[in-house]
C-alpha positions in Angstrom: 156.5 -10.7 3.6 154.8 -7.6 4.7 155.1 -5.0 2.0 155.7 -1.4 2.6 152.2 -0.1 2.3 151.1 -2.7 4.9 154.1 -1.0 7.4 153.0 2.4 6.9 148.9 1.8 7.1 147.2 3.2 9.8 146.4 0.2 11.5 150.0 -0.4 11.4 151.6 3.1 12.7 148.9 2.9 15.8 151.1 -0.7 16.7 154.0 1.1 16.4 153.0 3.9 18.4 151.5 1.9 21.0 154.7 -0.6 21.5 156.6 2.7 21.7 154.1 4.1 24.8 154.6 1.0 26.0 158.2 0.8 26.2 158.3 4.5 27.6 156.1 4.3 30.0 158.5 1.1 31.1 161.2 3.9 32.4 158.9 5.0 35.1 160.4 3.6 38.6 158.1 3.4 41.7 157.4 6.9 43.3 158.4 9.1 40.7 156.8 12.4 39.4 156.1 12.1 36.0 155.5 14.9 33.6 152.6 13.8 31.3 152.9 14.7 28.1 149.6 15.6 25.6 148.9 14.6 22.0 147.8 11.5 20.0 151.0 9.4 21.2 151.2 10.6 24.6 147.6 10.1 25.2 149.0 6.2 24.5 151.7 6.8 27.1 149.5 7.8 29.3 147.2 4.9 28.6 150.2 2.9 29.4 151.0 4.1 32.8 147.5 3.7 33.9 148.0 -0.1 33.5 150.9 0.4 35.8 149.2 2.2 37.8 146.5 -0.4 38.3 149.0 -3.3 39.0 150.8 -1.1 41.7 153.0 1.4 40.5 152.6 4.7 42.6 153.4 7.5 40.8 152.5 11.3 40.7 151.7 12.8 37.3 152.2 16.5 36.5 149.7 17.0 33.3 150.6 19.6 30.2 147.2 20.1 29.2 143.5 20.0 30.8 142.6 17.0 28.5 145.8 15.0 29.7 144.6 16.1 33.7 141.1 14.5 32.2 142.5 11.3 31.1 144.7 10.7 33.9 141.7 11.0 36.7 140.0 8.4 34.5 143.0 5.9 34.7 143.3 6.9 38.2 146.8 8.1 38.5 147.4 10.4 40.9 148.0 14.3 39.9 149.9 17.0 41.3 150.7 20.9 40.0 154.2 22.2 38.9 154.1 24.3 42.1 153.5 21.5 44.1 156.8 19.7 42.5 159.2 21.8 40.8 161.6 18.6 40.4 160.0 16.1 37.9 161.7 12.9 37.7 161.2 11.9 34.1 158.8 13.7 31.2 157.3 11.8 28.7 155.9 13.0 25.4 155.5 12.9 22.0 157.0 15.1 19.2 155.8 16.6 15.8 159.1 16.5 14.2 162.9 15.1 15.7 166.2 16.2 14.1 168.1 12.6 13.6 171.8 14.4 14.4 170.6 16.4 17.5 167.3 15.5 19.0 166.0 18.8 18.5 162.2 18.8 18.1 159.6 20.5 17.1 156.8 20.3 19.3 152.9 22.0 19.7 150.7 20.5 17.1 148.0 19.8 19.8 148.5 23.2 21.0 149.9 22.6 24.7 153.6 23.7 23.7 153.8 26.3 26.7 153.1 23.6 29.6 155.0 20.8 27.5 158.3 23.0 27.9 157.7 23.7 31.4 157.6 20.6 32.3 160.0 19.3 29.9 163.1 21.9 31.5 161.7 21.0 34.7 162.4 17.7 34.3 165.5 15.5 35.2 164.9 13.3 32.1 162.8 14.4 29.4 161.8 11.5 27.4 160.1 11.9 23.6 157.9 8.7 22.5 157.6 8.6 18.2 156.9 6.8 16.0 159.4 6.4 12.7 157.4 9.1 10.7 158.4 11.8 12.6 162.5 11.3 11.8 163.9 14.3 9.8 167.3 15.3 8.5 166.0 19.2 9.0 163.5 21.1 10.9 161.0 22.9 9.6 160.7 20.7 6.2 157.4 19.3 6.9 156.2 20.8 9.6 155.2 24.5 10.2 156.7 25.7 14.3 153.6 26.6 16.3 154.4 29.7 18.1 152.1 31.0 21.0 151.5 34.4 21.0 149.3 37.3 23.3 146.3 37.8 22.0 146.5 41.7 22.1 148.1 42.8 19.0 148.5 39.5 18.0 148.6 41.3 14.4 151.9 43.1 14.9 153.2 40.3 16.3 152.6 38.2 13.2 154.3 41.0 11.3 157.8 40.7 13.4 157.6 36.5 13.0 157.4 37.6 9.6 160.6 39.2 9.4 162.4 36.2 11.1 161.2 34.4 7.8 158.3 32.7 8.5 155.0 32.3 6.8 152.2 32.7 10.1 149.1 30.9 9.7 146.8 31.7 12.5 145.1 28.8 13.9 141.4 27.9 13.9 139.4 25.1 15.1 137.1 22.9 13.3 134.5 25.2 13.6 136.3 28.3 12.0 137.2 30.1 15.5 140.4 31.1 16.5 142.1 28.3 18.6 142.8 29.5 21.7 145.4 27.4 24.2 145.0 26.4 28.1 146.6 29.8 28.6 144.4 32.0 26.9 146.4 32.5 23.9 146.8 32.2 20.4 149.0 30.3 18.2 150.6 31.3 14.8 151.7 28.1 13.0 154.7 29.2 11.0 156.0 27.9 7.6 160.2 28.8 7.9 160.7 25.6 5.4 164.0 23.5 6.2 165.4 25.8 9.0 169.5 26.0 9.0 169.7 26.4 12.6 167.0 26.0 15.0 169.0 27.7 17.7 169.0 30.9 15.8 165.9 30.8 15.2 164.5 30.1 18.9 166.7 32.6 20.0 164.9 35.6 17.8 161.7 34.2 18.2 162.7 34.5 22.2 163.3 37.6 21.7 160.0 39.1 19.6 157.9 40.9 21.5 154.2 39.0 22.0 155.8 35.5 21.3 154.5 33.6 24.4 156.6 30.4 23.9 157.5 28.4 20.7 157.5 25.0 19.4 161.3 24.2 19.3 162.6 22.3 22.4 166.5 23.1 21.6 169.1 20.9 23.7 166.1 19.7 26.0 165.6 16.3 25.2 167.4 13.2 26.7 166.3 9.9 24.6 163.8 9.5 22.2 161.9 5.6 21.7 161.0 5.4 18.1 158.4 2.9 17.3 159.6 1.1 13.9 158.3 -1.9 11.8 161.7 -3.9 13.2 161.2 -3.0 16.9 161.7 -0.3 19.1 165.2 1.8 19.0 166.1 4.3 21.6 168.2 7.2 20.4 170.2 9.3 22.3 171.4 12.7 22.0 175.0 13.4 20.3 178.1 14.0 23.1 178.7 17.4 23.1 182.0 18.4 23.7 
C-alpha cells in the first residue's frame, strides 16, 4: 500500500502532473490553434503536444510568454501571434489555485497573467491542467492574487489595492530586483486571505487606476483535468442558470 507521504512526494506530484499534461494535451484535434499556456505544468503540456506534434499532429500554438515561444520552437510546433488568430480553438494551462464549486482560479505565479487571460477569453475552450494540490474551498487562502501593475506610480497604486483589503508584496527576483513581466510591468502579489467573492473583488481591482490586469480568471474556465493519486478526473464548471 502506498502511504500518504509516498502520494504527496515530489517524485510523486511530477507523475501526477505529467499524466494530467498528458491527458490535456489529448483534447487537441488536428489543425487547431492552441493557446499555450506558461508555468511549471504547462511547460509539461507543452512537452506533451510536442510528441504529438512529432507523430503528426499539425497544430498552431499561440504562446503566453517568451519562455513558452522558446520551448515550443524547440519541440518544433508551429507558432503564430494573437493578431494573426483572434479565434483560438482550445487554451491550455495550468492554475495557482481552483475554487472546487465554480472553477474560478487564481492564476500568475510565473508572472505571464496578462497574455494567459488574453488568450484564455480568446479562446473557444479554455482548458486548466492541475494537479490535486491546487483544489480549494476559497480563494485567496493560500495563495496571494498577483496583480500587474504600471510601473509609473506603481506606489500609489499599491496604496489603492490597499484599500480593496489586500496586503501588496512587490515582487523581486532571485537576485533582489524588481520582477518585471513580458510587458514591461510590475507585479504586486497581494495577500486578501480567503476572499468571499472573487467577483467583487476583480471587479474593484478592474476598476483601480494602474492595475494592468489581475490574477483572477472569473467565469472563464471550461474544464479543469486534475491529476490525482487514483487517476485523472475532469471537472466541469457548475450549470448556471
Amino acid at each position: 500500500m502506498t502511504n500518504s507521504s509516498e502520494r504527496t512526494s515530489p517524485e510523486a506530484i511530477q507523475k501526477l502532473k505529467e499524466e494530467a499534461a498528458e491527458s490535456a494535451a489529448a483534447l487537441i484535434e488536428d489543425g487547431m490553434v492552441v493557446g499555450l499556456g506558461s508555468g511549471s505544468t504547462a511547460k509539461l503540456v507543452v512537452d506533451a503536444i510536442g510528441k504529438r506534434v512529432k507523430n503528426g499532429l499539425r497544430v498552431i500554438g499561440i504562446p503566453t510568454s517568451e519562455k513558452t515561444a522558446t520551448q515550443a520552437r524547440k519541440l518544433n510546433i508551429p507558432l503564430a501571434t494573437l493578431a494573426q488568430h483572434p479565434q483560438i480553438h482550445l487554451a491550455l494551462d495550468g492554475a495557482d489555485e481552483v475554487e472546487l464549486s465554480t472553477l474560478n482560479l487564481i492564476k500568475g505565479g510565473g508572472g505571464n497573467l496578462l497574455r494567459e487571460k488574453l488568450v484564455a477569453i480568446a479562446s473557444q475552450r479554455f482548458v486548466v491542467v492541475v494537479d490535486e494540490r491546487k483544489l480549494v474551498d476559497q480563494l485567496g487562502a493560500t495563495f496571494s492574487v498577483p496583480v500587474e501593475v504600471v510601473p509609473f506610480g506603481w506606489q500609489s497604486t499599491e496604496q489603492r489595492v490597499k484599500k480593496l483589503g489586500a496586503n501588496p508584496k512587490l515582487r523581486s527576483q532571485s537576485n533582489g530586483e524588481t520582477y518585471i513581466t513580458d510587458g514591461g510591468h510590475y507585479i504586486l502579489d497581494c495577500a486578501f486571505g480567503p476572499i468571499a467573492s472573487p467577483s467583487t473583488l476583480a471587479t474593484n481591482l478592474d476598476a483601480t487606476v494602474g492595475v494592468v490586469e489581475h490574477g483572477l480568471f472569473i467565469g472563464m474556465t471550461s474544464a479543469v483535468v486534475v491529476g490525482k493519486p487514483d487517476g485523472i478526473k475532469l471537472l466541469n464548471p457548475p450549470v448556471r442558470a
